[in-house]
C-alpha positions as CSV (number, residue, x, y, z in Angstrom):
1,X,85.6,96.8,94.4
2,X,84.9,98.7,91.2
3,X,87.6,100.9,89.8
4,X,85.0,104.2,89.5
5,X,84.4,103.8,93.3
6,X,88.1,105.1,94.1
7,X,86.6,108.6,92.2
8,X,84.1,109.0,95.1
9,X,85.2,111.1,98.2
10,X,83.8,108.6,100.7
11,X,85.7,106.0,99.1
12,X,88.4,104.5,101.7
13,X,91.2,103.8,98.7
14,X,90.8,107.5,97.9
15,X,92.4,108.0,101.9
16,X,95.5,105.2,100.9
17,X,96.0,107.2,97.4
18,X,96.4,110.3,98.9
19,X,99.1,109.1,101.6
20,X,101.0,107.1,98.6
21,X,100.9,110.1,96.7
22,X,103.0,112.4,98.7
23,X,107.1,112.7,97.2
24,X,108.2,111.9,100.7
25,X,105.9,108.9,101.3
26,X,107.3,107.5,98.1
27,X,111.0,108.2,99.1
28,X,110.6,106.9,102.5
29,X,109.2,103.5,101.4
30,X,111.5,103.5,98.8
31,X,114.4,104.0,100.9
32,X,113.2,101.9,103.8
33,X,113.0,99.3,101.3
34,X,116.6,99.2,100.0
35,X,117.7,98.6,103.6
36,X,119.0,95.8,105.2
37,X,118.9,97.2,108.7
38,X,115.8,99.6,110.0
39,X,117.1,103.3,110.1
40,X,116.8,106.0,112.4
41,X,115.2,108.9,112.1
42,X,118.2,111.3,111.6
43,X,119.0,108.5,109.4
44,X,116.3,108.8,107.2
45,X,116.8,112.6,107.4
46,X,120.4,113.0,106.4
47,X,119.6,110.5,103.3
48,X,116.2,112.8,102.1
49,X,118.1,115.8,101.2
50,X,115.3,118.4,101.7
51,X,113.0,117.0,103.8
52,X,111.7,118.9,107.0
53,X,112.1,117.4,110.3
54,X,107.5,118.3,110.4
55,X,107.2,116.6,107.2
56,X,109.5,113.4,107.9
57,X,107.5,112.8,111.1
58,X,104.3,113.3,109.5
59,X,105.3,111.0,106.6
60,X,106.7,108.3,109.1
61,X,103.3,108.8,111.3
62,X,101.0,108.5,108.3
63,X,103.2,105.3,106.6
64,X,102.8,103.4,110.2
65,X,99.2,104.5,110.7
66,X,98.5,102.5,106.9
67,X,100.7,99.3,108.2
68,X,103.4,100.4,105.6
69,X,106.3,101.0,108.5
70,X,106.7,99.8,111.3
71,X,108.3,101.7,114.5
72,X,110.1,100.0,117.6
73,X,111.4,102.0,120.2
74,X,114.7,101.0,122.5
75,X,114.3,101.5,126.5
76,X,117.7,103.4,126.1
77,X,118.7,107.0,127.1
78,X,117.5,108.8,125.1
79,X,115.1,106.2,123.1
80,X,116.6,104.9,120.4
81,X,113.6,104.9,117.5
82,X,113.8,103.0,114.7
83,X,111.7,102.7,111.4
84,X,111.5,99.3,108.9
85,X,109.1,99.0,105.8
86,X,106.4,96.3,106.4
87,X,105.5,93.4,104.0
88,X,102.5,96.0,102.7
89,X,105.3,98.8,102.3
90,X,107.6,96.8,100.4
91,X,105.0,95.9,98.0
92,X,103.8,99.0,97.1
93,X,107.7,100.0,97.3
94,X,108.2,97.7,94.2
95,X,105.7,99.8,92.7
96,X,107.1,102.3,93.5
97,X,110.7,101.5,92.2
98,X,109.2,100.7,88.7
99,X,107.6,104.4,88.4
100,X,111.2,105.6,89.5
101,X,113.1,103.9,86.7
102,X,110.1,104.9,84.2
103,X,110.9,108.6,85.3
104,X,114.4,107.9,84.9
105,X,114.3,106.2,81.6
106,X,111.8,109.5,79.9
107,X,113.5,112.2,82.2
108,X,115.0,113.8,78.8
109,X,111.9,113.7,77.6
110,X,109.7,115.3,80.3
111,X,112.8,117.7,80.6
112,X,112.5,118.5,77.0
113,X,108.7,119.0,77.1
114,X,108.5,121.6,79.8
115,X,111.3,123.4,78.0
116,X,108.9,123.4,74.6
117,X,105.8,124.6,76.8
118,X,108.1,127.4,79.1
119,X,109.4,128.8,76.1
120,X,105.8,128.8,73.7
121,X,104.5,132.1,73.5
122,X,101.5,133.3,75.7
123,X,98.5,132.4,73.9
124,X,96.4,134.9,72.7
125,X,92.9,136.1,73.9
126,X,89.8,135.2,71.7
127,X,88.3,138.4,70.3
């Protein structure tokens, strides 16, 4: 497929991008992907300090929808749910790791630069 098709609002990648491009989407897989076991829900809560129960379940809903987690659910009282990152997930997990450590790595400077353009003066109207 050619690269400008993803610009076009019918374009199906343009659906994927926009699920990948949420903060929680990209912790989840991350931390799903770290894991040695599947993790629970409460889980995966307690570990995302400052994600909403709404937006966790959304997150988890849309990442199985796309085939990038998968969900099993225990016949126990009361259902024991658990949540693993898929082959697809933990590719685009990788990915996702190596825009981590490049935030990491340029934090000071990003940091640095909003500093610089919080503390510029307003800019001036043209007369």
């Amino acid at each position: 497929m050619d690269t400008v098709q993803s610009y076009l609002h019918a374009c199906p990648a343009r659906t994927v991008l926009e699920t990948l491009a949420n903060k929680w989407a990209l912790l989840v897989l991350s931390l799903l992907r770290k894991q040695e076991k599947p993790l629970r829900f409460n889980e995966l809560r307690r570990r995302l300090e400052g994600v909403t129960q709404k937006m966790l379940t959304q997150t988890l809903r849309a990442l199985e929808r796309d085939g990038l987690v998968s969900r099993a659910v225990y016949p126990t009282v009361p259902p024991r749910v658990e949540y693993a990152v898929t082959d697809l997930g933990a590719e685009v997990g990788a990915l996702f790791n190596t825009l981590g450590n490049w935030a990491e790595a340029h934090v000071d400077e990003i940091m640095a630069a909003r500093r610089a353009f919080d503390e510029r003066p307003e800019p001036q109207p043209i007369r």
